[in-house]
C-alpha positions as CSV (number, residue, x, y, z in Angstrom):
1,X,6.5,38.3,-22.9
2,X,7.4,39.3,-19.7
3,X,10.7,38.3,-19.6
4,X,11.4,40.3,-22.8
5,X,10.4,43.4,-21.5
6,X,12.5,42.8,-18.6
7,X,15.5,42.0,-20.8
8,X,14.8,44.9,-23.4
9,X,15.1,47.4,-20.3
10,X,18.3,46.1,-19.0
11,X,19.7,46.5,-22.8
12,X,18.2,50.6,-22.8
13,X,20.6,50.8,-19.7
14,X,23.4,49.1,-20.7
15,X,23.1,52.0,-24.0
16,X,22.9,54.7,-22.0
17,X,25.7,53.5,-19.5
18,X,28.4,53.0,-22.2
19,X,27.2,56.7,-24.2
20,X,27.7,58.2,-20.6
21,X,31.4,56.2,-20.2
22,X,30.2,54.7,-16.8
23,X,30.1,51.1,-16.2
24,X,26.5,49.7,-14.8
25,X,25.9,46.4,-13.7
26,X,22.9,44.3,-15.4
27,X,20.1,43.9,-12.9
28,X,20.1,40.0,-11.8
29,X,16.9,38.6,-12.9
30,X,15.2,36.6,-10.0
31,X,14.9,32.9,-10.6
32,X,11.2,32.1,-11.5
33,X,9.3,30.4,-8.5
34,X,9.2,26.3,-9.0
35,X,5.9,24.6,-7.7
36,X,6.9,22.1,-5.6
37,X,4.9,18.6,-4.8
38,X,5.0,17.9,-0.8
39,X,6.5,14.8,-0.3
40,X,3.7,12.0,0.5
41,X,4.4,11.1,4.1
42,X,5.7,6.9,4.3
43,X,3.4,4.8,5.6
44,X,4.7,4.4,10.1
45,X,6.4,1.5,10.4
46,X,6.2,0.8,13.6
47,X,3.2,-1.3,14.8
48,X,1.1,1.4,17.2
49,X,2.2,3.9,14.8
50,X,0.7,2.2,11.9
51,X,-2.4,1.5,14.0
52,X,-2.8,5.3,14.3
53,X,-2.2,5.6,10.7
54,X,-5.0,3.6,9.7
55,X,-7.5,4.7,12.3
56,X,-8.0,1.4,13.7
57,X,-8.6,2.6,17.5
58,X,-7.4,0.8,20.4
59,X,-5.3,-2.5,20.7
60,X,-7.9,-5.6,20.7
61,X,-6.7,-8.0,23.6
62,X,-5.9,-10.7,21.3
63,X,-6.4,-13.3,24.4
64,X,-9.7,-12.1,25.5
65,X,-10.6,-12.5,21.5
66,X,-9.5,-16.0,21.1
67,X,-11.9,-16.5,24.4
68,X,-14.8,-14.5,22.7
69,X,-14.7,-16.6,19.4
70,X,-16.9,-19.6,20.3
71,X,-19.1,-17.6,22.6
72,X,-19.4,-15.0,19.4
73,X,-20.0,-18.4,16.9
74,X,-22.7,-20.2,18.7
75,X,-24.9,-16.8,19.6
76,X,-24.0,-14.3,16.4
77,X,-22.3,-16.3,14.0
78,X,-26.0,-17.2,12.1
79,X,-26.8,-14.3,11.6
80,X,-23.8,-11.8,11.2
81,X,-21.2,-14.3,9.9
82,X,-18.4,-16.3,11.2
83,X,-15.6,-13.3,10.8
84,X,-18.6,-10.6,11.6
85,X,-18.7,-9.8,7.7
86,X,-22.4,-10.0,7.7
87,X,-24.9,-12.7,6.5
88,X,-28.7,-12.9,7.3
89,X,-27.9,-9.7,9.5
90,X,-25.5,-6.6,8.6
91,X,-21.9,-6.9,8.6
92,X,-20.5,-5.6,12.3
93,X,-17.1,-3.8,10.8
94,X,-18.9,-0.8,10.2
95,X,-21.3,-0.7,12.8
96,X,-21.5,2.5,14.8
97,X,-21.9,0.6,18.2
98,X,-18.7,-1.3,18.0
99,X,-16.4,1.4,16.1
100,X,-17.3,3.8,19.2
101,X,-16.5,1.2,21.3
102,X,-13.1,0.0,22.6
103,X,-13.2,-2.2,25.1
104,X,-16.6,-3.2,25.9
105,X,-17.6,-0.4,27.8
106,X,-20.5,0.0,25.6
107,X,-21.1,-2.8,23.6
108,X,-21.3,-5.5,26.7
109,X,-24.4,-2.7,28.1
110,X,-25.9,-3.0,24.5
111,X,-25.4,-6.3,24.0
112,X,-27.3,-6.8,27.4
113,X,-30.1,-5.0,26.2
114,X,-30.2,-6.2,22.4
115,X,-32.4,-4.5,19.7
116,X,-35.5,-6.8,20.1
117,X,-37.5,-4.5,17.7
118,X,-35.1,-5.5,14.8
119,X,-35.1,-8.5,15.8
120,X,-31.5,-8.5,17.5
121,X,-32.3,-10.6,20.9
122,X,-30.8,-9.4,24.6
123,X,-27.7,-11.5,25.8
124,X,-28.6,-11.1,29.6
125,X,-27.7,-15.2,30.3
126,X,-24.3,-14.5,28.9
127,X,-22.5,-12.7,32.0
128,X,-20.2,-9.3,31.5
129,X,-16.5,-10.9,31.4
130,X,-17.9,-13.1,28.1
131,X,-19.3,-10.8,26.7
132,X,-16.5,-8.0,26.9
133,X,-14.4,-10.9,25.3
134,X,-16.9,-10.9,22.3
135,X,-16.7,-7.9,22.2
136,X,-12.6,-8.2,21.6
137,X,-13.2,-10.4,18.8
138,X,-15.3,-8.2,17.0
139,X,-12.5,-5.4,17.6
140,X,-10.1,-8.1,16.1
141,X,-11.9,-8.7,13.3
142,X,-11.9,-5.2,12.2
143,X,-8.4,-5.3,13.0
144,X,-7.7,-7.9,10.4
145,X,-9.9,-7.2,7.8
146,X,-8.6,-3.0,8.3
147,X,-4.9,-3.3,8.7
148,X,-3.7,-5.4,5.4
149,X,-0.1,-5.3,6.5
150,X,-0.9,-7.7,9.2
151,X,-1.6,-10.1,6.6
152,X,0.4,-13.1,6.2
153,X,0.0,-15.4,2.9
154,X,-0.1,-19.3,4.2
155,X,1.7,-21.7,1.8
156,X,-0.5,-22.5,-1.3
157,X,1.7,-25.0,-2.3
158,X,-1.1,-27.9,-1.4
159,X,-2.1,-29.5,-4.1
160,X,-1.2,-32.9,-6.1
161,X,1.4,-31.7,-9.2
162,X,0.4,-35.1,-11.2
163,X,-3.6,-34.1,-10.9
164,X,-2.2,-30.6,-12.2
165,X,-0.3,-31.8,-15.1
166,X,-3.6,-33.7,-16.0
167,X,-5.6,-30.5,-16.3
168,X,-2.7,-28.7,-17.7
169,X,-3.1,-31.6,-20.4
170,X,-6.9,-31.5,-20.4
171,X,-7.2,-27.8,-20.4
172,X,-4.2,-25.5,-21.6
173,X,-1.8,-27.7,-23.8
174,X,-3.8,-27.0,-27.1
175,X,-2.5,-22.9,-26.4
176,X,0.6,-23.3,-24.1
177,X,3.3,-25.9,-23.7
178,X,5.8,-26.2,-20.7
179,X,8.9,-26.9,-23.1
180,X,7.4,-23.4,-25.0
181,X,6.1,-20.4,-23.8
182,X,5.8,-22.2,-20.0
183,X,9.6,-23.2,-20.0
184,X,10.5,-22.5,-16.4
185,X,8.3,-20.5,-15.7
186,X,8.2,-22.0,-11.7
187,X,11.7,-20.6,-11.0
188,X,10.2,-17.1,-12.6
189,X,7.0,-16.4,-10.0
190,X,6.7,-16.9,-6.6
191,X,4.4,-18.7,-5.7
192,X,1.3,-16.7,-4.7
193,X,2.1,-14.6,-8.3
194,X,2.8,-17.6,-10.3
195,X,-1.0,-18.7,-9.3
196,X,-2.2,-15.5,-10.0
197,X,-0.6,-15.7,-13.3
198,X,-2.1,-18.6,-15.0
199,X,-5.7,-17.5,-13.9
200,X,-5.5,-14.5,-15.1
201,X,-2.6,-13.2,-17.4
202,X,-1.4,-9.6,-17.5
203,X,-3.2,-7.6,-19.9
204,X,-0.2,-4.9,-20.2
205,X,1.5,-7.5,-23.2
206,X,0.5,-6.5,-26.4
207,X,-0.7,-9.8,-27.8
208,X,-3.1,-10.3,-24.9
209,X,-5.1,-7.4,-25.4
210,X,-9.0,-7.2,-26.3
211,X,-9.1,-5.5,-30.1
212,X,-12.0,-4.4,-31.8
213,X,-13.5,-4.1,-35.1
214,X,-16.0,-1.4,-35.0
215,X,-18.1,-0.5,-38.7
216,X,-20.1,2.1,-38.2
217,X,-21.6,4.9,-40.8
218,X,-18.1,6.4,-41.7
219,X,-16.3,3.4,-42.3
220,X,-14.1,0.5,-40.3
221,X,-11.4,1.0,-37.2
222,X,-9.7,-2.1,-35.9
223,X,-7.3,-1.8,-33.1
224,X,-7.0,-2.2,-29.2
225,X,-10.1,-1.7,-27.5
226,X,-10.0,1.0,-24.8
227,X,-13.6,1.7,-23.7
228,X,-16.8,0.1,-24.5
229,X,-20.4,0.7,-23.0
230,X,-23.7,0.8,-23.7
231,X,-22.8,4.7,-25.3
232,X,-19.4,4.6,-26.8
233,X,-16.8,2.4,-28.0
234,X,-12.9,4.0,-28.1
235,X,-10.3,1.8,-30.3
236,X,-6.5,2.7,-30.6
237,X,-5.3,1.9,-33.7
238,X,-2.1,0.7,-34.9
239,X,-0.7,4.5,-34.9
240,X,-1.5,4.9,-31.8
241,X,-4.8,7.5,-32.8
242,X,-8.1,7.1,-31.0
243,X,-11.1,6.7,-32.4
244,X,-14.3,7.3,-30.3
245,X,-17.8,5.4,-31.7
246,X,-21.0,6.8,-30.6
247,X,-23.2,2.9,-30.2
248,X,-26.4,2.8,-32.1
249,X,-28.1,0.0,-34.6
250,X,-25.8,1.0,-37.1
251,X,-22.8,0.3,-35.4
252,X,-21.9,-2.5,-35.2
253,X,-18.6,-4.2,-32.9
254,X,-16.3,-7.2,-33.2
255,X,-14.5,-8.4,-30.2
256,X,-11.7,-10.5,-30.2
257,X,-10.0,-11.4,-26.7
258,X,-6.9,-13.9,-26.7
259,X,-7.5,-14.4,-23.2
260,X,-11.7,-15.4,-23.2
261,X,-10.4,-19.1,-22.7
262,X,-8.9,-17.9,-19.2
263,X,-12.1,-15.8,-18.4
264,X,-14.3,-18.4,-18.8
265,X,-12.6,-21.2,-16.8
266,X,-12.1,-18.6,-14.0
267,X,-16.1,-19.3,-12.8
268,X,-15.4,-23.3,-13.5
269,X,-12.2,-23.3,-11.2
270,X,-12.6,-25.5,-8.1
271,X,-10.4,-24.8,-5.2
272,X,-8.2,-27.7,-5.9
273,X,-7.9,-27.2,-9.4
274,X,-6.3,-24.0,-8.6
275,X,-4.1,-25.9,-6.2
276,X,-3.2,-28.4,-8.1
277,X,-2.3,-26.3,-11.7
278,X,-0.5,-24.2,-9.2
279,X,1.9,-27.1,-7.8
280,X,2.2,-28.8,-11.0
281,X,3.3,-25.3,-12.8
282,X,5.8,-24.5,-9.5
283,X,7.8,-27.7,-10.7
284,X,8.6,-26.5,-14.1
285,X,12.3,-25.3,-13.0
C-alpha cells in the first residue's frame, strides 16, 4: 500500500509538469532494505585454533598422559571408569576440579587431600610428578571424548566373510538377496557406512517407512506415521494432508514397520556378528 501511494504521487507530478510544459524527473524510489543472514563462521582448522573453538583449555602433555594411565587404572579406574566416563563414582569429564584445572596445579593438591567424607580416599603415598601425570590423562580424556575431529575410525574390516555369508543366509536371505536388491552393494558404501547400513536402513526411502492405520470416532486414515505418543498420533496420507488423532479407548492404531525385522536383531547383534555381516557384505563387488 505503501508503495502505491508513493507511485500515485510521482504520477500527480508528472501531470502537473507536462500541463506547466516543464520537464521533471520521477523521484527514484529507494531499493527496499534486504534482511541479510550473517554468515556462520567455519569451524578453525588449524589444531590450537580449533582447540580454542571448542573450549577444550590447555594442551594435555600427551607423554605425561600415557605415564598417568596405569597409575590412573590401578587407583581410580574402579570407581570412575577406565576412560574417566564414570562407573561406581561420577564421570570426571565434567567435574569442576579438573575443568578448572590445567596442569595439575590444583588437582595434584586435591588429589592429596581426597574427599574422605564422600568417600573419595587421599593419594598422599603417590608422590607429586605421578600424580600431575594423572592428572594429564584425565585432561586427555576430555580431550578425546570433546574434540570429535580428532577421531580416527580403525579398520572394521575384521571379521570372517564365510561366517557372514552364513548369517546373511540364516538371517536376511528370506527379504534381501545379494544378486537382488544387495547387488554390489560393497563397491557402493565405505566401509564404516556400509555397516551402518545393514543395521539400520535409511528411513528417508519411501517403502521403509513406519505407516499407520488409525480408526478412530470419525472414520479411518492410513498413511506415513509422523508422530505418535501417549496423546496424539499424526498420519500423512497419500496426498500428502496431515491428519492429527487425539489417543483415547476409542482410537485405536495399526503399525506396520518394514524395517521391525532390523530393530529387533539390533539388541541380538554380537560384536562379531556385526564384523562378520560387515566383511561378507564388503565382498559383494
Amino acid at each position: 500500500m505503501v508503495s502505491s501511494m508513493k507511485i500515485g504521487v510521482a504520477a500527480g507530478w508528472l501531470v502537473v509538469a507536462v500541463s506547466m510544459g516543464q520537464q521533471v524527473q520521477q523521484p527514484q524510489q529507494p531499493a527496499p532494505a534486504q534482511a541479510t543472514t550473517p554468515a556462520r563462521p567455519a569451524a578453525p582448522r588449524d589444531p590450537d585454533q580449533l582447540r580454542s573453538f571448542l573450549g577444550l583449555g590447555t594442551k594435555p602433555d600427551a607423554e605425561a598422559a600415557k605415564r598417568g594411565a596405569p597409575i590412573y587404572g590401578s587407583n581410580c579406574a574402579f570407581c570412575h571408569g577406565p576412560t574417566a566416563r564414570g562407573a561406581e563414582g561420577p564421570s570426571l569429564l565434567t567435574s569442576d576440579v579438573v575443568l578448572g584445572d590445567d596442569h595439575g596445579e590444583k588437582l595434584v593438591p586435591f588429589l592429596h587431600e581426597g574427599r574422605p567424607s564422600k568417600g573419595m580416599p587421599s593419594f598422599v603415598q603417590i608422590d607429586d610428578s605421578q600424580l600431575k601425570d594423572v592428572t594429564e590423562f584425565l585432561h586427555l580424556q576430555i580431550e578425546n571424548y570433546a574434540n570429535r575431529g580428532a577421531y580416527k575410525v580403525a579398520n572394521i574390516l575384521v571379521g570372517d566373510p564365510a561366517k557372514g555369508k552364513t548369517m546373511f543366509d540364516a538371517r536376511c536371505a528370506k527379504c534381501h538377496s545379494t544378486s537382488g536388491d544387495l547387488a554390489h552393494v560393497g563397491s557402493k558404501f565405505k566401509p564404516l557406512d556400509l555397516q551402518r547400513y545393514w543395521i539400520a536402513p535409511d528411513r528417508r526411502t519411501p517403502t521403509r517407512a513406519v505407516t499407520a492405520t488409525v480408526t478412530g470416532p470419525d472414520g479411518v486414515v492410513t498413511g506415513t506415521l509422523t508422530k505418535l505418543d501417549d496423546f496424539q498420533v499424526a498420519v500423512q496420507d497419500a496426498s500428502g494432508a496431515m491428519h492429527f488423532v487425539a489417543r483415547g479407548p476409542a482410537v485405536k492404531v495399526e503399525l506396520k514397520d518394514p524395517l521391525a525385522f532390523h530393530m529387533q536383531m539390533i539388541p541380538t547383534l554380537q560384536d562379531d556378528d556385526i564384523h562378520n555381516m560387515t566383511a561378507y557384505l564388503e565382498n559383494q563387488k
